[in-house]
C-alpha positions in Angstrom: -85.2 -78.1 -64.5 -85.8 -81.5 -62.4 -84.7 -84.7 -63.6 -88.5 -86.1 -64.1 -89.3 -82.8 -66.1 -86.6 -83.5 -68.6 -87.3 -87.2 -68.8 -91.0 -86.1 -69.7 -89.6 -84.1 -72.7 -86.5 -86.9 -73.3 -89.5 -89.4 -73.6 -92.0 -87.2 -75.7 -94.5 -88.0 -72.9 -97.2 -85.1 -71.7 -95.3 -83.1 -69.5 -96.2 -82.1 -66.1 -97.7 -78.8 -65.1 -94.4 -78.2 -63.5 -92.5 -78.8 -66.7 -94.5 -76.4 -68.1 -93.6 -73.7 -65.9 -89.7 -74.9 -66.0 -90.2 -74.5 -69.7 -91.8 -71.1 -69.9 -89.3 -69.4 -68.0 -86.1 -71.0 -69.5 -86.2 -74.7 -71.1 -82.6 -75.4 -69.1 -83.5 -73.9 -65.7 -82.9 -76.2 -62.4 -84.6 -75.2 -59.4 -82.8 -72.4 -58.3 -82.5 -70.7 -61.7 -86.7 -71.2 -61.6 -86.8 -69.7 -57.7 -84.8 -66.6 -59.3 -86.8 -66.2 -62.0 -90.0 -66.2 -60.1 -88.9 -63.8 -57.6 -87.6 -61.6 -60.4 -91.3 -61.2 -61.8 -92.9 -61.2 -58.1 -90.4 -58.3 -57.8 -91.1 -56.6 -61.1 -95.1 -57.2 -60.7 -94.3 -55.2 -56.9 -92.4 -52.9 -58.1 -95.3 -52.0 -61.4 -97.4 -52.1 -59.0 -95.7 -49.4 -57.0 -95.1 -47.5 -59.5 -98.9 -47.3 -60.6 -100.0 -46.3 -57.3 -97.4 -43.4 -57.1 -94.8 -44.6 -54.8 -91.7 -45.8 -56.5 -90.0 -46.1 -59.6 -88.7 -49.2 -61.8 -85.1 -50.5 -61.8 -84.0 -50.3 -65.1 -80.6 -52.4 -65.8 -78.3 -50.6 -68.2 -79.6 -48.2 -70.7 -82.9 -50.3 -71.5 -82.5 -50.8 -75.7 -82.4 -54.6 -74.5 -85.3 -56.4 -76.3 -87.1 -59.2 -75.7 -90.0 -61.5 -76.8 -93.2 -60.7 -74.6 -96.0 -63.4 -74.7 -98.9 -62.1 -72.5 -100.2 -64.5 -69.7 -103.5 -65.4 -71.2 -102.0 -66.8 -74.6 -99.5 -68.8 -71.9 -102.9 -70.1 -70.1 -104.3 -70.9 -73.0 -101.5 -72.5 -74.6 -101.2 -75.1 -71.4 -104.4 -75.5 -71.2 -104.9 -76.9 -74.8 -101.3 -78.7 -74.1 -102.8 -80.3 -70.9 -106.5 -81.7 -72.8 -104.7 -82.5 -76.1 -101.8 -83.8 -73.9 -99.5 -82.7 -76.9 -95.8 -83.4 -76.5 -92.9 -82.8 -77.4 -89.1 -84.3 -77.7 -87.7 -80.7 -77.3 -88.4 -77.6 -75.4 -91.2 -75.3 -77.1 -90.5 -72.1 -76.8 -93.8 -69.9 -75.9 -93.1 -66.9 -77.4 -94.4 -65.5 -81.3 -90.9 -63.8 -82.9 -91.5 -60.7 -82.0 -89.2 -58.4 -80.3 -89.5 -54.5 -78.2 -87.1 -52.6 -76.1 -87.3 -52.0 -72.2 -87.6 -48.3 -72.9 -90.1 -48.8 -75.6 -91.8 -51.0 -73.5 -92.1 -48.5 -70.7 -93.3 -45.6 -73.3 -96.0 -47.5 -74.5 -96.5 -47.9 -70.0 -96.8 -44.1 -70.4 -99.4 -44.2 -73.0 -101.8 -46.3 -71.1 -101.5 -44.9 -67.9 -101.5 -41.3 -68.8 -98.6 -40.4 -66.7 -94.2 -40.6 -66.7 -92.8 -43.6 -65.6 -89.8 -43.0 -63.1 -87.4 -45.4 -64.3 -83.8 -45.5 -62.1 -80.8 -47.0 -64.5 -78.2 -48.9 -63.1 -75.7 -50.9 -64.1 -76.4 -53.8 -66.7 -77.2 -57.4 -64.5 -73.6 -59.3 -65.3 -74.5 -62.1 -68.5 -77.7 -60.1 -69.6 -78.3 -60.6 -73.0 -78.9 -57.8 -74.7 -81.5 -59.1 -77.4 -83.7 -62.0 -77.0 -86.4 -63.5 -79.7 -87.8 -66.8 -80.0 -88.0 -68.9 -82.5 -91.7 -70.5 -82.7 -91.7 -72.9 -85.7 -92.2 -75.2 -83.3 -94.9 -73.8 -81.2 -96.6 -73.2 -84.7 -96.6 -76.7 -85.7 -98.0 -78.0 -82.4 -100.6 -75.0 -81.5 -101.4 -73.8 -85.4 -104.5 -72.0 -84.2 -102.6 -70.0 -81.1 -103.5 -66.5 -81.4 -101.0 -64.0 -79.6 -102.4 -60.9 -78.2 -100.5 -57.5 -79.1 -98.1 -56.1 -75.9 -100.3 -53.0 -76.5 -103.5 -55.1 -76.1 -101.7 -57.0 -73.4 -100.3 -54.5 -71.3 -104.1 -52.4 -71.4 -105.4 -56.0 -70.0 -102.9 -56.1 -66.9 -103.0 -52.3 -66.3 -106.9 -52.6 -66.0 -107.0 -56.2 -63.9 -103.6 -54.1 -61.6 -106.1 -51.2 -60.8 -108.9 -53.7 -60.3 -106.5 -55.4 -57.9 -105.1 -51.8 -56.3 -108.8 -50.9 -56.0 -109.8 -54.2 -53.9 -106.2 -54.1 -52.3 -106.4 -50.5 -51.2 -110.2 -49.5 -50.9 -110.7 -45.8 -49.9 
């Protein structure tokens, strides 16, 4: 993370919108940690995308019972948003995430729910210093946005399926 980011924090000022975004991917990232992370979702969100219109399959690292905590981008949105007009601060990093834990496979099943069809998944070898389980702790983000709401991965996922085939439909018009 940049040097004024984490002075924002140190200083319990409001944070800058590009704070925010340091601290939603990882509250100790620098620049190029943020880069990778960004092109990691870019290259997931392709890849999905792909996948959804038949041509590929999803990279899967290691046997995919890693789990992780998913918060879906309109609670984020939200979240900054009311951060931004109450310009609510904080002396540590808030983690924007609500406890909750799911597997990649699991993840990917419930994928095949929504869209009515497989998923080709292709495994290979686990990314060297993956963690294997991930969930956040959100006291915090309780105490400064009591009346956040998170929306369900199921309810989530049916969200971005429907706004990817909007965006496959405009994309790719027949």
């Amino acid at each position: 993370m940049s040097e004024d980011a984490t002075s924002d924090v140190g200083a319990g000022r409001s944070l800058s919108t590009r704070a925010y975004l340091a601290l939603i991917t990882h509250p100790d990232a620098d620049r190029d940690e943020l880069a990778h992370v960004l092109g990691v979702a870019r290259a997931a969100l392709d890849a999905e995308l792909a996948t959804m219109a038949g041509q590929g399959s999803i990279t899967v690292h290691g046997d995919g019972t890693q789990s992780r905590d998913f918060t879906y981008v309109g609670t984020v949105c939200a979240t900054i948003t009311d951060a931004l007009l109450r310009t609510v601060t904080s002396d540590e990093p808030v983690n924007l995430a609500f406890g909750s834990r799911i597997s990649l496979l699991d993840t990917l099943e419930m994928l095949e729910g929504i869209l009515g069809q497989p998923i080709e998944s292709n495994h290979v070898e686990n990314r060297k210093g993956d963690v294997p389980h991930s969930q956040a702790d959100n006291a915090l983000l309780r105490s400064l946005f009591p009346d956040v709401t998170p929306v369900s991965l199921d309810d989530g996922l049916r969200a971005t399926v429907a706004w990817m085939q909007d965006y496959l439909a405009v994309a790719s018009p027949t």
